[in-house]
C-alpha positions as CSV (number, residue, x, y, z in Angstrom):
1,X,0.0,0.0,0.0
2,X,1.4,3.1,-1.4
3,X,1.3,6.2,1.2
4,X,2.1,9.8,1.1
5,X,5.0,11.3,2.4
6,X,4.0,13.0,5.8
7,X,2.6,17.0,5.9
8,X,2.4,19.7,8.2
9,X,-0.8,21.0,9.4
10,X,-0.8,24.5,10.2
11,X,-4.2,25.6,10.7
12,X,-6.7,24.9,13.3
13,X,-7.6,24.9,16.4
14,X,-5.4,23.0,18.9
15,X,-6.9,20.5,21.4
16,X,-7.6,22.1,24.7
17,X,-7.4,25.8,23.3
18,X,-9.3,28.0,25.4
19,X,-10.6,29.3,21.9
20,X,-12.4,26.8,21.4
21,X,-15.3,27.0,23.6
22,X,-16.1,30.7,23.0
23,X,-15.9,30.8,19.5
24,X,-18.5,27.7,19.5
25,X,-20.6,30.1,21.8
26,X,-20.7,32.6,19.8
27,X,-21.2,30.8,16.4
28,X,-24.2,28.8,18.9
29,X,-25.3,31.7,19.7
30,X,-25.6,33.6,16.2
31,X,-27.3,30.5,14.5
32,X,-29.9,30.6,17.7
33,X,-30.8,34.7,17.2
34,X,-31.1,34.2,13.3
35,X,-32.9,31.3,13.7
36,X,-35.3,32.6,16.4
37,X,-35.3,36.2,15.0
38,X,-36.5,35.0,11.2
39,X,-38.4,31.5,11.7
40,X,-37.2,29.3,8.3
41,X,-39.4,26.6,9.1
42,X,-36.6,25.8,11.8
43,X,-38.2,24.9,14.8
44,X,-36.3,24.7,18.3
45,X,-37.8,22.4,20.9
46,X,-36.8,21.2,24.4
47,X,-37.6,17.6,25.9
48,X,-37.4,18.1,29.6
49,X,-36.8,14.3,30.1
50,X,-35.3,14.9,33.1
51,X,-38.9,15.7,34.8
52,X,-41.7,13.6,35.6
């Protein structure tokens, strides 16, 4: 089995980059406001399993 010779990546987010988590917020919470703010026959529910 032929393979390729090996590359660099140099883009990305690294694993446990505090990035991360806010810029997954923010992208979160800009598809939730356009969403909400303009209904597109997108409809967010909630199942409360949790409760009995």
């Amino acid at each position: 089995m032929d393979l390729s010779e090996p590359f660099i990546v140099c883009t990305g987010v690294r694993q446990g980059c505090l990035l991360y988590p806010m810029i997954f917020s923010l992208v979160i919470d800009w598809v939730m406001k356009t969403t909400l703010d303009t209904p597109r026959e997108i409809q967010w529910t909630l199942r409360a399993s949790w409760k009995t």
